[in-house]
N, C-alpha and C positions, 0 to 999 in steps of 0.2 A: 530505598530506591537506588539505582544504581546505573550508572551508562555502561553500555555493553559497544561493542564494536561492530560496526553495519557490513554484512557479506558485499564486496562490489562484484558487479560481471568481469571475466564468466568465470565467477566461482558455482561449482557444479550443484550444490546447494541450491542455488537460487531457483533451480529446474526442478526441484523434487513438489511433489504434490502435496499439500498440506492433510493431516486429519482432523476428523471433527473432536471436538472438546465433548466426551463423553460424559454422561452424566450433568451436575450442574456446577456455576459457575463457582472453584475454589477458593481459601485464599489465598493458594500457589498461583491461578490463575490473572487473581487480582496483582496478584506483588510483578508476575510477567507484565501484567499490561501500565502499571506503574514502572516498571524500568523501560517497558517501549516508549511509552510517553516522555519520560525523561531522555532518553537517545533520540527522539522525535526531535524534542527541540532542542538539544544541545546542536542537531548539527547542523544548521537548523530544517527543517523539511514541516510536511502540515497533513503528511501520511506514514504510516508505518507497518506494515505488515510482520508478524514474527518470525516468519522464516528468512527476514530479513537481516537479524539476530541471530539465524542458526536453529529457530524453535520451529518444529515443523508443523504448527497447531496453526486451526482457522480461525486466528483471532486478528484484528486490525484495534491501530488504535489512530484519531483522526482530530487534528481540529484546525480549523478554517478561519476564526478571528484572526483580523489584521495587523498588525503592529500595535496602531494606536487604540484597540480593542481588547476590552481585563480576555484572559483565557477561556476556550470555551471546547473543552478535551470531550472527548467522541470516543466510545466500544462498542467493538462488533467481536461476536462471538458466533461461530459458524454464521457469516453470513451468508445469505441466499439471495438470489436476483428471479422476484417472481413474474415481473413484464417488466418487457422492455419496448422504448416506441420503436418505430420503424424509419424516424425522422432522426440522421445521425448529423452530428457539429463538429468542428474539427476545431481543435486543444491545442495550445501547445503546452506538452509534460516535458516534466524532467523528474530524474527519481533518484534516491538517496543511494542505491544501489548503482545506478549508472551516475557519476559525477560530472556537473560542468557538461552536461549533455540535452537540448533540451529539441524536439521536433513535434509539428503536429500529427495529433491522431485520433481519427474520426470514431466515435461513439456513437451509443443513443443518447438522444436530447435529454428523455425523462423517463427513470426505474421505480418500480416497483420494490423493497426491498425487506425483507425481515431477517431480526436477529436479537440473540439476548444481549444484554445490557452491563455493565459493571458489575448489576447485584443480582445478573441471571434472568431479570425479565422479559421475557417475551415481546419482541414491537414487530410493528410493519407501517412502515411509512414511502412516501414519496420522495422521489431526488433527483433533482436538477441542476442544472446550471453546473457550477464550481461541482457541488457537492455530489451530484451524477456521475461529474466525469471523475474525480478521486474517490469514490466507491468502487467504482467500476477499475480503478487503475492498480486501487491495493486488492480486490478481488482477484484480479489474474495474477497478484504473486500467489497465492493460495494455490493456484494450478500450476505455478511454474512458468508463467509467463512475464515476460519483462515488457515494457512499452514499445524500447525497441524491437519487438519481434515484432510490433504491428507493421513497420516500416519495410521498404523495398528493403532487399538484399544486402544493394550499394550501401545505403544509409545505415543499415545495422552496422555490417564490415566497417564502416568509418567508424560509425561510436568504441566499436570495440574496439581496433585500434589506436584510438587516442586514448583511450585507459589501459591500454599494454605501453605507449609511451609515457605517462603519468608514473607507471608503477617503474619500471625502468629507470625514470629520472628518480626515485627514489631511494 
C-alpha cells in the first residue's frame, strides 16, 4: 500500500469523466483501492474517489466510522445511483481535492444504489443520511464534478481563489 498525492482544484484532471472498471474486480484494482484508502486517511478525509489520485476508473473508496469507532473501509466499483428521492437536505462538504473549503449542498435525502464490492460482488442497497450525501459527493467526481460546482458562481470564484493563494504561499 502506499499514499499517493490527492489532485487539488483546478487541476484539470479533476473534470475528466471516469471509465468503468471492465471486466471483474483485479488485484491491480484491489491494490488501487488499498492505496486510495490509505491517502483517504492519511490526509485525513472519509471519501475518496480515484481520479482523485490521477486514476481515471469508477472506483470510490469510503468509510464513515468516527474517531472513537475500530475502522469500517467501503468499495465501490462503478457505482450507479438507481433512485433517488425527490426530498433534498442540505450538507455542509468539504473535499480532499478542494482544501480548508467547506459549503452547504443540497442533495436527495435517500439513494438507491448499486455496485461491486472489494471482491467484485454485486450489491444494491439503500443510503442515507451521512452515507447519501458522501456517495453521492464522490459519485460526481466520477463525472468530473467537484462540490463546488454545485454552488453560485460567487462561491465557487471564492473557493478557487483561496487555493491559488495557499498554492502561492507555498
Amino acid at each position: 500500500m502506499a499514499i499517493r498525492p490527492i489532485l487539488v482544484a483546478p487541476d484539470p484532471r479533476l473534470k475528466q469523466k471516469s471509465v468503468p472498471v471492465e471486466g471483474p474486480v483485479t488485484d491491480a484494482h484491489r491494490r488501487l483501492m488499498d492505496d486510495m484508502l490509505e491517502t483517504m486517511y492519511d490526509a485525513p478525509g472519509i471519501g475518496l474517489a480515484a481520479i482523485q489520485i490521477g486514476e481515471p476508473l469508477r472506483i470510490i473508496v469510503m468509510d464513515l466510522a468516527r474517531e472513537d469507532e475500530p475502522k469500517a473501509p467501503r468499495y465501490f466499483v462503478n457505482p450507479e445511483i438507481l433512485w433517488a428521492s425527490e426530498e433534498v437536505v442540505p450538507y455542509e462538504e468539504g473535499c480532499l481535492s478542494v482544501p480548508d473549503y467547506y459549503d452547504d449542498v443540497e442533495r436527495p435525502r435517500h439513494v438507491k444504489i448499486r455496485y461491486m464490492d472489494y471482491n467484485g460482488k454485486q450489491i444494491e442497497e439503500d443510503a442515507e443520511g451521512l452515507y447519501a450525501v458522501c456517495i453521492q459527493h464522490e459519485m460526481d467526481h466520477l463525472e468530473g464534478v467537484l462540490f463546488i460546482d454545485h454552488l453560485s458562481r460567487l462561491k465557487r470564484e471564492k473557493a478557487l481563489n483561496k487555493l491559488k493563494k495557499q498554492r502561492r504561499a507555498l
